[in-house]
N, C-alpha and C positions, 0 to 999 in steps of 0.2 A: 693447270689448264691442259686438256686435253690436245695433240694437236694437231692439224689441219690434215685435212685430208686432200692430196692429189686427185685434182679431177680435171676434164676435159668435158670443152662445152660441142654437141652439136646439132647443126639445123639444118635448114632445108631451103632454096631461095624458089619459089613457086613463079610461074609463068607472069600474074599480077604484083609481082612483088620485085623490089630492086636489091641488090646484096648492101645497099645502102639501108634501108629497109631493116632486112633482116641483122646488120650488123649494130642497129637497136636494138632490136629484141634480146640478141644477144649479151648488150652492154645488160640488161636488166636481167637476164640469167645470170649470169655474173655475180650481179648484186643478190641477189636471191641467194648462191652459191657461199656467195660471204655472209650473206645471213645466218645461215647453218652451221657455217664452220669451215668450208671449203675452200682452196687454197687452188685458184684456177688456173692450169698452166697452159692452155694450147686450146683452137677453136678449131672446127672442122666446120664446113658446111659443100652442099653438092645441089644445084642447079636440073630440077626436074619437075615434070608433070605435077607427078601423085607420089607421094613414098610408097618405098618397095614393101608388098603385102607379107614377106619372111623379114626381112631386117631394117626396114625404114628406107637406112640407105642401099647405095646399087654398092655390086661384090666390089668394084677395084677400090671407093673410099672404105668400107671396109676394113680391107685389108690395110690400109691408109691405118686405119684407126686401130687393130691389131697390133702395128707393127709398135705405135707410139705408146700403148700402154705398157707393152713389155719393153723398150726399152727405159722407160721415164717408171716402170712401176708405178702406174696409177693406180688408183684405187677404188675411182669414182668414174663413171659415165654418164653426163647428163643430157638427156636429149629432152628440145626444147617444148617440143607437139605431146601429146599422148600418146604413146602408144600401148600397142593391143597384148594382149596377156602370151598370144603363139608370141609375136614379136620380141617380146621381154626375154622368155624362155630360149627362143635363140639368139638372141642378143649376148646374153646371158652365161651361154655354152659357148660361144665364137669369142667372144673378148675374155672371157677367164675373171672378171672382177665385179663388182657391184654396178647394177646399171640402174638408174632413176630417171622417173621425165621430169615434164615442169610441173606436174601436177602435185606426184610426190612429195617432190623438193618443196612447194609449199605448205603439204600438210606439217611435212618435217618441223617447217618452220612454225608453224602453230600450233605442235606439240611440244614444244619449244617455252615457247612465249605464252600456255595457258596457265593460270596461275586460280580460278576459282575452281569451283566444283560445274559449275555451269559449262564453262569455256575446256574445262577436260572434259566434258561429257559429250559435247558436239564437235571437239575434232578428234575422240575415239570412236564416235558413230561414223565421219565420213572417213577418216582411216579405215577401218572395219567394212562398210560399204564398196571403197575404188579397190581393197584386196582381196574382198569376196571372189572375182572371177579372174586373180592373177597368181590364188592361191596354189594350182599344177606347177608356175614357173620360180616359188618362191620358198618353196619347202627349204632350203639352205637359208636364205634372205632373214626367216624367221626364227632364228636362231640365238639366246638372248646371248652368247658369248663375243657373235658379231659386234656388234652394238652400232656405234656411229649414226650417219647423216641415213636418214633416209628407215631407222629402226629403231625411234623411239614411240612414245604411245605404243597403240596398237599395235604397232608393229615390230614389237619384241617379246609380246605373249607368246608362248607356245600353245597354250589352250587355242589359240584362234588359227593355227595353222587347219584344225578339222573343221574343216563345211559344217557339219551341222552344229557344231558348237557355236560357231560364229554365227549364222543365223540368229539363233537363241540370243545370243550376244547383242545384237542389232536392236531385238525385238524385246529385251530388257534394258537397253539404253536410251529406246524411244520412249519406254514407260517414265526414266525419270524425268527425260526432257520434259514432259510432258507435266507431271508434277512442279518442279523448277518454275515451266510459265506461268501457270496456276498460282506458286506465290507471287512470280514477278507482276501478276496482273493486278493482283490485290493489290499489293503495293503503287501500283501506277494509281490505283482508283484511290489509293488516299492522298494521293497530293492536291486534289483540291481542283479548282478550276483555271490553274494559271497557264499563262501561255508557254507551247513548248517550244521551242528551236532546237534544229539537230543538225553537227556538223557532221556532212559526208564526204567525199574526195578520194583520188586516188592513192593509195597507202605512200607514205613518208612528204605529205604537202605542208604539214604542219597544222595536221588538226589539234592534235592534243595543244601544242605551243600557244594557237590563239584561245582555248581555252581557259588555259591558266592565264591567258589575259582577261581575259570576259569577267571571269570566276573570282577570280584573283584566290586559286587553289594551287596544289602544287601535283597535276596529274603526271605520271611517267610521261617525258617525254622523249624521245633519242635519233640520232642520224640512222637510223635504221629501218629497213620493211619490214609490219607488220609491229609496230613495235606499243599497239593497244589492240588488244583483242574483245576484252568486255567489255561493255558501253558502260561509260560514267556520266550520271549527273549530277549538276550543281545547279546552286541557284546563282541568278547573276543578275546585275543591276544597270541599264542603259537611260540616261536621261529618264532618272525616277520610275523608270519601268520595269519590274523586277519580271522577272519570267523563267524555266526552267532550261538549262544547257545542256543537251547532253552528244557526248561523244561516240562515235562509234568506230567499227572494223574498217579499215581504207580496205578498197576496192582495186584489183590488179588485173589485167590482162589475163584472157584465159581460166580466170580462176575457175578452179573442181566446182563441177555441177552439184557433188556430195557435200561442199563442203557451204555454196552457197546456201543448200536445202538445209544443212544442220544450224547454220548460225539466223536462219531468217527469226528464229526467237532472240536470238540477242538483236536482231533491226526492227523488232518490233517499236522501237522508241521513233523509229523513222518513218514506220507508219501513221504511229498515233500525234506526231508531230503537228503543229498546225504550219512552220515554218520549216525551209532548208537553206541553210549556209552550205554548200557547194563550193567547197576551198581546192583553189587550182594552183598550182606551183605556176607562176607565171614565166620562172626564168629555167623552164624544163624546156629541151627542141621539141617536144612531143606532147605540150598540156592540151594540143588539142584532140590529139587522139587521145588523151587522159579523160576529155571532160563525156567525149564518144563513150568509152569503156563505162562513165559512170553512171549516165544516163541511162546504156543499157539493162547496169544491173538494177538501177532504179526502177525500171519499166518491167523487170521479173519482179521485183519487190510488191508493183503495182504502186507504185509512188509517184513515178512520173510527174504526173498532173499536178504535185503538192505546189504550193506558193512555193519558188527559189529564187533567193540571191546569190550569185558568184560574186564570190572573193577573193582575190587576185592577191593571190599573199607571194612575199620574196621577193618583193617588188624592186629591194634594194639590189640582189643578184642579177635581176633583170637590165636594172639600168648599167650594172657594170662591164656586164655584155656586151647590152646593145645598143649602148653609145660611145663615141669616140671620146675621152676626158679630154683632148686639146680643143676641142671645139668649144665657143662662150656659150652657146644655144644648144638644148638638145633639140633634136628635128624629129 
């Protein structure tokens, strides 16, 4: 097994935002972090307007963050926002080591975790897409001896370090997607006329889990983000009403604009759905901004509107929280 790589998280605490706030956001870079393989030693974050238009942050955290990667030999940089491709390239140049945002760090992650030919094709397309205009700060990044978090997929081709090859690249990657639907639609059109249902939620609520209850199948499931990428269905049986299950991608804060645009063919099951199971980690501090996050991307989906039920899964975690066990009565 490969091993972990040193990295450091940083953010930003904005004028509307509390460091309370942002020190969530931060727990779930983290987790993201460990999703990849990263091994998280120290947090940085700096209290301002707007990030700085050359380095995100202002020169004295900086130097802040300089001083700690050379002493601690890091390896990793992960800053939580996007930043912009100048920004990368001196980022880049100033800390001497591998710098990623959060957007990265999640394609990472889903190049990771794609296991068909479908699911490699639409996170090499948004890989290929978010490095199109960061290719000037990344010509070393692309490198396949490097390797690691942050340079798998796409971005360990050296063919795609050239602009116009990756163009090209893009615009034969759309063609197979494009194919791919084309079966996937057939195939939707011969299941017949049965009712669909489609579990959506924010990634690690435990969609796959109630699945393999529904289904009584045995779909991967794990303590981890991101840990289904392709959508699965089954048939599944509720008080003699048999109907079609199927699972899809959890949804995360933030997530790439590229990456939403590439997989909206694997949610096409969330379109054609007649119903939505809207599964919410009940006993997360933050399912309510979870359930925010997912409605949004539902409403790019154009789904919004579908019939939904919320599901309130982990119910059991919830109560262990947030009730006192000496008390006879929970209140």
């Amino acid at each position: 097994m490969q091993p972990a790589e040193k990295a450091i998280l940083v953010g930003l605490v904005y004028q509307e935002q509390t460091e309370e706030k942002l020190q969530e956001y931060l727990d779930e870079l983290a987790f993201l972090a460990e999703t990849a393989g990263a091994e998280t030693l120290h947090r940085f974050y700096q209290k301002v307007d707007h990030p700085h238009p050359r380095t995100y942050v202002r020169k004295g955290k900086l130097e802040q963050i300089k001083k700690y990667v050379k002493q601690h030999e890091v390896e990793l940089v992960i800053f939580d926002d996007e930043i912009s491709p100048s920004q990368l390239h001196n980022l880049e140049r100033e800390l001497k080591c591998k710098v990623l945002d959060r957007s990265m760090l999640i394609l990472d992650i889903f190049a990771q975790r794609a296991r068909t030919v479908q699911a490699k094709t639409q996170v090499e397309l948004a890989q290929t897409q978010y490095l199109l205009p960061r290719l000037r700060g990344m010509w070393q990044h692309l490198d396949r001896i490097k390797g690691g978090i942050g340079m798998r997929g796409a971005g360990e081709k050296e063919i795609e370090t050239d602009r116009r090859i990756a163009q090209k690249r893009i615009s034969l990657l759309k063609d197979k997607l494009a194919q791919i639907d084309k079966q996937n639609w057939t195939r939707r059109k011969q299941r017949g006329k049965m009712i669909r249902v489609a579990l959506v939620g924010y990634t690690n609520v435990g969609k796959s889990t109630l699945m393999n209850v529904f289904s009584k199948s045995d779909v991967f499931a794990e303590n981890k983000l991101f840990a289904t990428l392709d959508t699965t269905v089954r048939k599944a049986v509720v008080h003699n009403t048999p109907f079609l299950l199927s699972d899809t991608v959890g949804f995360i804060r933030k997530l790439p604009h590229h990456l939403v645009e590439s997989f909206k063919s694997t949610l096409d099951e969330v379109g054609e759905s007649d119903i939505l199971l809207h599964v919410v980690d009940m006993a997360h501090p933050n399912h309510e901004d979870h359930i925010a996050v997912v409605n949004q991307t539902l409403k790019e989906l154009e789904a919004l509107d579908k019939p939904t039920i919320l599901v309130f899964n982990k119910i059991d975690l919830y109560q262990e929280r947030a009730f006192d066990p000496y008390l006879k009565d929970e209140v």
